[in-house]
KEKE-3310 file (N, C-alpha, C; in steps of 0.2 Angstrom, whole numbers, plus 5000, padded with zeros to 4 digits):
npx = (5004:5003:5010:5003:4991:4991:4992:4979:4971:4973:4969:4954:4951:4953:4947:4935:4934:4936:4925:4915:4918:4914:4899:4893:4898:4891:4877:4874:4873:4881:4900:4905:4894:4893:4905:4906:4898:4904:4914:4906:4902:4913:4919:4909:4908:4920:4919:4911:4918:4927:4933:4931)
npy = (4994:5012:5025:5039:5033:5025:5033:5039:5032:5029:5042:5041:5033:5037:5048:5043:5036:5048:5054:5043:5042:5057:5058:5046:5053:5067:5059:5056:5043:5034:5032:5021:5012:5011:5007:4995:4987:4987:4981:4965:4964:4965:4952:4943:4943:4937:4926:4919:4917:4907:4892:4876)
npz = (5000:4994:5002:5003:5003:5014:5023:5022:5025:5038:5046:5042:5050:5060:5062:5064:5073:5083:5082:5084:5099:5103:5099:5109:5119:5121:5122:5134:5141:5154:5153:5160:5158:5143:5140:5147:5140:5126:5131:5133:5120:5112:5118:5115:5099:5099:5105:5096:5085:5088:5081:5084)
capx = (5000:5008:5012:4998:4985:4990:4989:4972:4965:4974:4965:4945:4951:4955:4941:4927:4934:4933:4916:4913:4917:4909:4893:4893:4901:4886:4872:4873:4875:4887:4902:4904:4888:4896:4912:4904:4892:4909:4917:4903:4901:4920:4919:4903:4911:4927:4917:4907:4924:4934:4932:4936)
capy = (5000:5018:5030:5043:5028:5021:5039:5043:5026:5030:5046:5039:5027:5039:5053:5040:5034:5053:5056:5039:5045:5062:5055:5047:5060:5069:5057:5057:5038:5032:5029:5012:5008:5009:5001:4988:4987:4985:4974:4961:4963:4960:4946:4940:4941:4935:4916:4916:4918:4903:4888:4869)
capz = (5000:4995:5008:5004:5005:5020:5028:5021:5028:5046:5044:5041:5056:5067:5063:5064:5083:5086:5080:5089:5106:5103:5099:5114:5126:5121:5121:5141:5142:5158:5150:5163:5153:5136:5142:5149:5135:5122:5132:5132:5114:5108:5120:5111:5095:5099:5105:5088:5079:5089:5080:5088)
cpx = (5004:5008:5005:4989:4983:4988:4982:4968:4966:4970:4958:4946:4949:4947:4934:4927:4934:4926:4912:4911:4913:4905:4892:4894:4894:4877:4869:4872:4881:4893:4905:4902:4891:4901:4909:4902:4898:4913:4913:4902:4906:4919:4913:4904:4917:4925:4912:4912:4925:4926:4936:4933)
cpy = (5006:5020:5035:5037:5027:5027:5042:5037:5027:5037:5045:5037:5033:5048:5049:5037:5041:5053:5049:5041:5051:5062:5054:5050:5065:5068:5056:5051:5040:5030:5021:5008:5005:5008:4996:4985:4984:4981:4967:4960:4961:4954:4941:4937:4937:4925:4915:4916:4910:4896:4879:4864)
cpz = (5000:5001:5008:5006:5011:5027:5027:5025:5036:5048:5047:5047:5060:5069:5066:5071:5086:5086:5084:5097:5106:5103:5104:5121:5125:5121:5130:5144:5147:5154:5154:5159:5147:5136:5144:5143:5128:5124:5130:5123:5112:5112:5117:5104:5094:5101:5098:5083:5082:5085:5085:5086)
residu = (UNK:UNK:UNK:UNK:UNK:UNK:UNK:UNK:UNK:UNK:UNK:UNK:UNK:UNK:UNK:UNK:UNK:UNK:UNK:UNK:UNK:UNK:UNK:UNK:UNK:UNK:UNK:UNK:UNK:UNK:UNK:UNK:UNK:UNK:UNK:UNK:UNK:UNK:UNK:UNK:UNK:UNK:UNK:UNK:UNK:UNK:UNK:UNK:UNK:UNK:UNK:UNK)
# end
């Protein structure tokens, strides 16, 4: 991947996990709540990935 790509994709990344947080910082949710609440879902996905 060039150089200007790899920076325009670090970019979208990182605008969209601001505008993420934002969002939320403003919605008036606990953020325990939606900590808790993203933990339990990456753990949720992370057991419908494992295979055995």
């Amino acid at each position: 991947m060039p150089l200007p790509g790899f920076l325009a994709v670090l970019a979208i990344v990182l605008l969209a996990g601001a505008g993420t947080v934002w969002i939320i910082a403003c919605s008036g949710v606990s953020p325990v709540l939606i900590g808790t609440l993203a933990l339990l879902g990456a753990g949720f996905i992370r057991m419908m990935g494992r295979v055995e």
